[in-house]
C-alpha positions in Angstrom: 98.7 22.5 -80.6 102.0 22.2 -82.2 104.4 24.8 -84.7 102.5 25.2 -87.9 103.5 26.6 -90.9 102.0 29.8 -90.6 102.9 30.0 -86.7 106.3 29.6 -88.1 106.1 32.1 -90.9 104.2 34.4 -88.0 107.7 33.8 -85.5 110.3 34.3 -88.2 108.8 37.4 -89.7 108.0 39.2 -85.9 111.4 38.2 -84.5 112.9 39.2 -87.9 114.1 35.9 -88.1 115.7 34.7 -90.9 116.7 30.8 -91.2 120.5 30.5 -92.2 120.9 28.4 -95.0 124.9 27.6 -93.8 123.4 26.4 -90.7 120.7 24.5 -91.8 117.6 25.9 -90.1 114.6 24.0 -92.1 112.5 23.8 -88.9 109.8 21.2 -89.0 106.2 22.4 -89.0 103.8 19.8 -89.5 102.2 18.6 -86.5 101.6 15.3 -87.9 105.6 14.9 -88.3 106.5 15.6 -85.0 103.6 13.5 -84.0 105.1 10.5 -86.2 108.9 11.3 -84.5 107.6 11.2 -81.4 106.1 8.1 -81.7 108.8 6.6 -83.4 111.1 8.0 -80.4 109.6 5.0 -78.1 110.0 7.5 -75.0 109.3 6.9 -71.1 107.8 9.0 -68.8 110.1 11.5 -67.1 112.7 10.0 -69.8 115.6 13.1 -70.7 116.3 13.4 -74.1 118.9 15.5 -76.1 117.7 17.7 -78.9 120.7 19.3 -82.1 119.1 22.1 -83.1 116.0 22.5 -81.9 114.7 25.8 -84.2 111.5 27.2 -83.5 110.8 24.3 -80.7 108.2 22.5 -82.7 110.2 18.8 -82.0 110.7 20.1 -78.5 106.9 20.9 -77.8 106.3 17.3 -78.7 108.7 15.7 -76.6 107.4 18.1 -73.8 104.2 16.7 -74.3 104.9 13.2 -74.8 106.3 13.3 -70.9 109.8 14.3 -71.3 112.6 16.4 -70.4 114.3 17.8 -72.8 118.2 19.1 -73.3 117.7 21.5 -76.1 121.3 22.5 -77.9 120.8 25.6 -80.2 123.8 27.2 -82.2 122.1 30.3 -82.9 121.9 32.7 -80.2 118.7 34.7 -82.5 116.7 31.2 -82.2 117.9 30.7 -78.8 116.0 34.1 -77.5 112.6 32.8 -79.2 112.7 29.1 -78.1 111.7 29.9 -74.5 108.9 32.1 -75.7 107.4 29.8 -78.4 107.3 26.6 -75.6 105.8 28.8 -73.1 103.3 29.8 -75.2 102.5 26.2 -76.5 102.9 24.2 -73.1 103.4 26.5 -70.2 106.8 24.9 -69.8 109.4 27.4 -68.8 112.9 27.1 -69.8 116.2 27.4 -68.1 118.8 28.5 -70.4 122.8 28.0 -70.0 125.4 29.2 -72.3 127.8 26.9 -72.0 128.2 23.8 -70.0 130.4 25.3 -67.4 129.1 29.0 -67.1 125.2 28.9 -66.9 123.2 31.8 -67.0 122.6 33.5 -63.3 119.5 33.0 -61.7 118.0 35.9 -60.1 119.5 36.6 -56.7 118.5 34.8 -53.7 118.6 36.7 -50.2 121.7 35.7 -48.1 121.4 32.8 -45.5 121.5 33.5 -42.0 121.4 31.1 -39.4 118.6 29.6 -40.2 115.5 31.2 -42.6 113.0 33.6 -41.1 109.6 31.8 -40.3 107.2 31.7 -43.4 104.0 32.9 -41.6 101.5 30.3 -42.9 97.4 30.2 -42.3 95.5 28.9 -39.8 93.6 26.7 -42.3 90.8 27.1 -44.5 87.9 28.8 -42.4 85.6 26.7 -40.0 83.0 25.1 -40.9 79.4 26.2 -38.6 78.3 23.3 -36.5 81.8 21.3 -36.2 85.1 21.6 -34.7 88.8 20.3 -34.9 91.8 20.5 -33.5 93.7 23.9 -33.5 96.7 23.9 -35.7 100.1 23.9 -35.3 102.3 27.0 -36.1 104.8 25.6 -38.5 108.3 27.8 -39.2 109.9 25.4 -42.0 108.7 27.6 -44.7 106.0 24.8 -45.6 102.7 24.6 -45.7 101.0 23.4 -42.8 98.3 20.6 -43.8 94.4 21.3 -43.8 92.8 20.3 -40.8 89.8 18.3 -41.8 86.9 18.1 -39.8 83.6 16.4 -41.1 80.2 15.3 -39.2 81.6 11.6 -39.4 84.6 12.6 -36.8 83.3 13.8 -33.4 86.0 16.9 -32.3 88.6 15.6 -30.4 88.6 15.7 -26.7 90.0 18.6 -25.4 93.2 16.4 -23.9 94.4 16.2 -27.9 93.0 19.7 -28.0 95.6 20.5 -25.4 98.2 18.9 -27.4 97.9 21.2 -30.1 97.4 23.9 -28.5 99.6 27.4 -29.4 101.0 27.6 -26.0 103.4 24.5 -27.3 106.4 25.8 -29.4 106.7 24.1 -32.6 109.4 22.0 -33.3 112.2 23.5 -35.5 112.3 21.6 -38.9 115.8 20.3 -40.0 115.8 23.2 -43.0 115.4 25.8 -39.9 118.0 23.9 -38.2 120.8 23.7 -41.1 119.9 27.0 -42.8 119.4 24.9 -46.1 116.8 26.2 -48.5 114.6 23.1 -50.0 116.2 21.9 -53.5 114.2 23.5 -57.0 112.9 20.9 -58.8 114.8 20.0 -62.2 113.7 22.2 -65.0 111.9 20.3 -67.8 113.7 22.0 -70.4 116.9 23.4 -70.5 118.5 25.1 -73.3 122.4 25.1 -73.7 123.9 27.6 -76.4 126.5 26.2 -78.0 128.0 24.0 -81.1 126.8 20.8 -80.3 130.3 19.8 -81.9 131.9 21.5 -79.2 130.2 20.3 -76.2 131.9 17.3 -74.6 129.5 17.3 -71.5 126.0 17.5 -71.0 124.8 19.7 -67.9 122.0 18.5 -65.5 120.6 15.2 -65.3 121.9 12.1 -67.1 120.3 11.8 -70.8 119.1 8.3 -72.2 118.1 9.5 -75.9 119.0 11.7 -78.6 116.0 12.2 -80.4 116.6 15.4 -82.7 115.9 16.8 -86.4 119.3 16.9 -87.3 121.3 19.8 -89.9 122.2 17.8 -92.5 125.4 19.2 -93.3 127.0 18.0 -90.1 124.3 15.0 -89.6 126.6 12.2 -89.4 129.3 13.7 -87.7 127.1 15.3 -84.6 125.3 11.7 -84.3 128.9 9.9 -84.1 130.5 12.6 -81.3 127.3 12.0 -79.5 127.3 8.2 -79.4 130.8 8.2 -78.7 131.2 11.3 -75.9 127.8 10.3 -73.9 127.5 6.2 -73.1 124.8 6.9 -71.3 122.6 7.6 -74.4 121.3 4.5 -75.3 118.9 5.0 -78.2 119.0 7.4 -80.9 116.2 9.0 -83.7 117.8 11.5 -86.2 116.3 13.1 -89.2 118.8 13.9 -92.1 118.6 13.9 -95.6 117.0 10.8 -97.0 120.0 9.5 -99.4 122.5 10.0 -95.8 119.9 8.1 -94.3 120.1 4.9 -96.6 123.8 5.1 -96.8 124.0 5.1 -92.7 121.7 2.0 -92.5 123.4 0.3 -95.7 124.5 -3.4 -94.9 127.6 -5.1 -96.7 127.6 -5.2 -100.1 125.0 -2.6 -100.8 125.7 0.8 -103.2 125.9 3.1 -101.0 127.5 1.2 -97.9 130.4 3.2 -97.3 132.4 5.1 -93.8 129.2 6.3 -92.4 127.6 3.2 -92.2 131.1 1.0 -90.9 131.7 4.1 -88.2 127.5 3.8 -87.2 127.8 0.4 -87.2 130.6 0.1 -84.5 128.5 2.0 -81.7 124.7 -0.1 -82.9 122.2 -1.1 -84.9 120.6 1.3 -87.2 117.4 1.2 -89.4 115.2 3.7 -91.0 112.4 5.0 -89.3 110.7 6.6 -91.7 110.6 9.0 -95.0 109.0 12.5 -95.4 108.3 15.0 -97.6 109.6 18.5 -98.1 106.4 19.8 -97.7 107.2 19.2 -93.8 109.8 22.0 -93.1 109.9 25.6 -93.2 111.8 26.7 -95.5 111.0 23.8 -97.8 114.2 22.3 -98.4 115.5 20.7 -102.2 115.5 17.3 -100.5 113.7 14.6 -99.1 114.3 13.4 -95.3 113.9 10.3 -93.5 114.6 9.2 -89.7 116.9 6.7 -88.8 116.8 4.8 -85.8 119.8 3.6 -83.7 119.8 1.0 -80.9 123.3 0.9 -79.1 125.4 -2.6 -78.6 128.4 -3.4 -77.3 131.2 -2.6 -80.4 132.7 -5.9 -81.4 135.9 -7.2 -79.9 139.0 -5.7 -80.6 142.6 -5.5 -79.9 143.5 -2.0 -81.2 141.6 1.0 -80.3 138.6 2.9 -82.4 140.3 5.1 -84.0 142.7 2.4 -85.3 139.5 0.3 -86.8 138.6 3.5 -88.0 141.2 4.3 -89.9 141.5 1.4 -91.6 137.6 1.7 -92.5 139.3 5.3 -94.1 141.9 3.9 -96.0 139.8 0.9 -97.1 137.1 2.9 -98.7 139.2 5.6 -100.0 139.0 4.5 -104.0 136.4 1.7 -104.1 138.4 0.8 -107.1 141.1 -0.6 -105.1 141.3 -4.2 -103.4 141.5 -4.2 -99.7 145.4 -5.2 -100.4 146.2 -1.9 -102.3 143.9 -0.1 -100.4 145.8 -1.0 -96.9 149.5 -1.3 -98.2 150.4 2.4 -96.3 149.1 1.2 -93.2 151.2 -2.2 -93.6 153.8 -1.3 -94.9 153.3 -2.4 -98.6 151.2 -5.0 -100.3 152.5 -7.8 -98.9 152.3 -7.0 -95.3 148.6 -6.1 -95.9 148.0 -9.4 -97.7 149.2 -11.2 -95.0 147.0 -9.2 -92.3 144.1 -10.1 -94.1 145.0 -13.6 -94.7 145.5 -13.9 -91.2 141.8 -12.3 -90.3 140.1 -14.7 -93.1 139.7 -12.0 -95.7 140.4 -12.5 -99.5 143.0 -10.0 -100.1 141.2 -9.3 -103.3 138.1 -8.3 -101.9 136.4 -4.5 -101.7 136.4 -2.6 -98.2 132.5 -2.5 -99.3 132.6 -6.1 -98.6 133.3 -6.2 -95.0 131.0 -5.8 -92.2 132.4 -3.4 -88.9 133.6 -6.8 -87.1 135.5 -7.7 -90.2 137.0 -4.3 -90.1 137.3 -5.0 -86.4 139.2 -8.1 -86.8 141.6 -6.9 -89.9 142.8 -3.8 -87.5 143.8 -6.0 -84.8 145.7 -8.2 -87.4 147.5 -5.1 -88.5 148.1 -4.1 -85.0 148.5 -0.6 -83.6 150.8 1.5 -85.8 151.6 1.9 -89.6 154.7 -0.2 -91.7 154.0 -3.8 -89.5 155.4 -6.5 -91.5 153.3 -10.0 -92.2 154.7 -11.5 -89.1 153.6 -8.6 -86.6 150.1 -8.5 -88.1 150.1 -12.3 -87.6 150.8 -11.8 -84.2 148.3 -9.1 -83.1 145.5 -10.8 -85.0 146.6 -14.4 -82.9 146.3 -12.7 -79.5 143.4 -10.6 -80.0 141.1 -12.5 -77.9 143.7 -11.8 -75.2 143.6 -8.2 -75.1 141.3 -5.9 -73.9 138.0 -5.8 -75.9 137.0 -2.8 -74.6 139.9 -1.1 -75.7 138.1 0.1 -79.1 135.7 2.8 -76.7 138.2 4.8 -76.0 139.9 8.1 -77.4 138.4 11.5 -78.3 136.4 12.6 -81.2 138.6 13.8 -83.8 139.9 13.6 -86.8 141.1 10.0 -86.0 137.8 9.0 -84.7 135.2 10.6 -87.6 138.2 11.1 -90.6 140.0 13.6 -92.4 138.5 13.2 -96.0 140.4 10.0 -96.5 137.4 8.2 -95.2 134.7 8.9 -98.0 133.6 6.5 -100.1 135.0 7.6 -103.7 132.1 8.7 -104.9 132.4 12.1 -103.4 135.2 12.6 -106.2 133.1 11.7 -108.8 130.2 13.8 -107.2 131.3 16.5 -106.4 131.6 18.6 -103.4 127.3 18.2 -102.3 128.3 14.0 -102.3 130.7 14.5 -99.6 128.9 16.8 -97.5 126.0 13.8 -97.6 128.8 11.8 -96.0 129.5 14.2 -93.3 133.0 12.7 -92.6 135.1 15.8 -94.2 136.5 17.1 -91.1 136.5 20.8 -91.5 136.6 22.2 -87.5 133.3 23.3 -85.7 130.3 23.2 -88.1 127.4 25.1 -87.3 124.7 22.8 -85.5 122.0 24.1 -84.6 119.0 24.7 -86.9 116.3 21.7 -87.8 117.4 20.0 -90.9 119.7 21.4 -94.2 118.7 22.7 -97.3 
């Protein structure tokens, strides 16, 4: 059993609950949806996933039951108090809740270690059976368990030499947790819930994740999946819901309408494609928008001379009046017109062409030709795009997230002007500090 619509409705009225709007708390309450995520999530057993804004916990129920273990990052302390409760009460699972990834919650006090823990008295074994007989057991002190001692009609009883071996007279032999003093390590929670503004947190407590699988607020969609992919290499796969028309503009190829900054900057980290479309009817509140998943496989970025945020700010300036050729469009970071001409002559692009053109290792390869900083003449850009192969590819994973690395407003597509304010918030480059991040999806 999963969050249903009236569960939810039942949790948001009895908590007095109510789903922020600025936040984008549209939790996801058909069974059948998470079912489809989850699916479409491709998960291992024992796999640990991260989870933006994980609501009422219906998405985290699912990947609970599907065999995970699940990073849960929740922006809203209110919804943080009921997620532990809701899980429980659908899988049993308890949670272990941190605040932030350097001050967890404390754990209830354990006793002080002395020299070595007092002897856990542990029973004889379960009681004999009439008619056979077994060895006596062994006293053990290591806090364990001792094993059953099995006797059936099949086995004759031992003779009384190994009956002398095991006899109490015999001290037991100290265990190496009696010897050291060390207590035996907890096992790793299954979930664990970290308070916070996903935009915030630049490392992940616990265990090493290898997803994101999450039902992402759409107002800060595309800039939450971009920090994560660029903070957290170890997250090799990601499945995001967001608003349907952010969806097809994040797995737009070259030359499409709506290929634009989000799908250059997605491009760079892998290989996206959507996953699926849904209805409104899915989420609680019912949101004024469609949603669809999109599905990202991580690759190497392509080879480059300069670093990301250098590619990416030519993908800014590039798509920052669609109007524009590529040599208006990149005469401030050239210098003028005619050294960006001659960077893009030298990486094999008409100057006359659109930034909506290029694909992200066109973009790669027109950066390095341009070279590092602003006002390079034709001859410099010539020079960085010749020795490009002889740099350091790798050189394009580096920095932090930023403004350089997800853009300051430059970066959106040109539409967003004609659009209004809601087109670039569907962009989700408009760098405006911390956005809230934690509910399910946006209104």
């Amino acid at each position: 059993m999963g969050v249903t619509p009236s569960l939810a409705r039942a949790a948001v009225q009895r908590m007095g609950l109510r789903p922020a709007k600025h936040l984008g708390q549209n939790f996801v309450v058909d069974p059948g949806t998470v079912r489809r995520i989850v699916a479409a999530a491709h998960l291992r057993p024992g796999e640990h996933v991260v989870e933006v804004g994980p609501g009422l916990g219906s998405l985290t129920v699912g990947l609970l039951t599907a065999g995970a273990s699940v990073l849960a990052i929740e922006i809203d302390p209110a919804l943080a108090a009921a997620l532990p409760g809701m899980v429980a009460e659908l899988t049993g699972v308890a949670t272990h809740t941190l605040h932030d990834a350097v001050h967890p919650t404390p754990s209830p006090a354990l006793p002080p270690a002395s020299s070595g823990p007092a002897p856990v008295p542990v029973s004889s074994g379960p009681a004999p059976v009439p008619g056979f007989s077994g060895p006596a057991p062994v006293p053990v002190s290591s806090g364990r368990a001792a094993p059953p001692v099995l006797s059936s009609p099949a086995f004759p009883a031992a003779p009384s030499g190994a009956a002398e071996l095991s006899s109490p007279a015999l001290p037991p032999a100290p265990s190496s947790l009696a010897l050291s003093g060390a207590r035996p390590a907890p096992e790793a929670p299954r979930l664990t819930l970290l308070v916070a503004d996903a935009l915030g947190v630049e490392t992940l407590p616990g265990r090493a994740a290898s997803a994101l699988v999450a039902n992402l607020p759409y107002a800060v969609a595309v800039k939450v999946l971009l920090a994560f992919l660029e903070r957290f290499e170890t997250i090799r796969r990601a499945l995001v819901m967001v608003q349907a028309e952010v969806a097809e503009r994040l797995v737009a190829r070259p030359g499409s309408r709506v290929y634009g900054v989000p799908s250059v900057k997605l491009a760079w980290w892998g290989e996206a494609r959507l996953a699926g479309r849904f209805g409104r009817a899915a989420f609680y509140p019912v949101p004024r928008v469609d949603s669809a998943l999109v599905y990202v496989e991580r690759r190497d970025p392509p080879a480059c001379s300069v670093s990301r945020e250098r590619v990416f700010s030519v993908v800014d300036a590039a798509f920052a009046t669609r109007r524009k050729t590529l040599r208006s469009a990149l005469a401030p970071l050239a210098g003028g017109p005619a050294g960006a001409e001659a960077a893009l002559r030298a990486a094999g692009i008409d100057p006359a062409a659109r930034g909506e053109t290029l694909a992200v290792a066109d973009f790669a390869r027109l950066a390095s030709c341009l070279g590092d900083g602003a006002g390079l003449d034709g001859e410099a850009g010539r020079a960085g795009c010749a020795d490009r192969g002889g740099r350091d590819a790798g050189a394009g994973r580096a920095g932090p997230v930023g403004s350089g690395a997800l853009g300051d407003g430059a970066g959106l597509d040109g539409e967003a002007g004609r659009a209004g304010c809601a087109d670039a918030a569907l962009e989700g480059i408009v760098d405006q500090g911390a956005v809230g991040a934690g509910g399910d999806a946006s209104g």
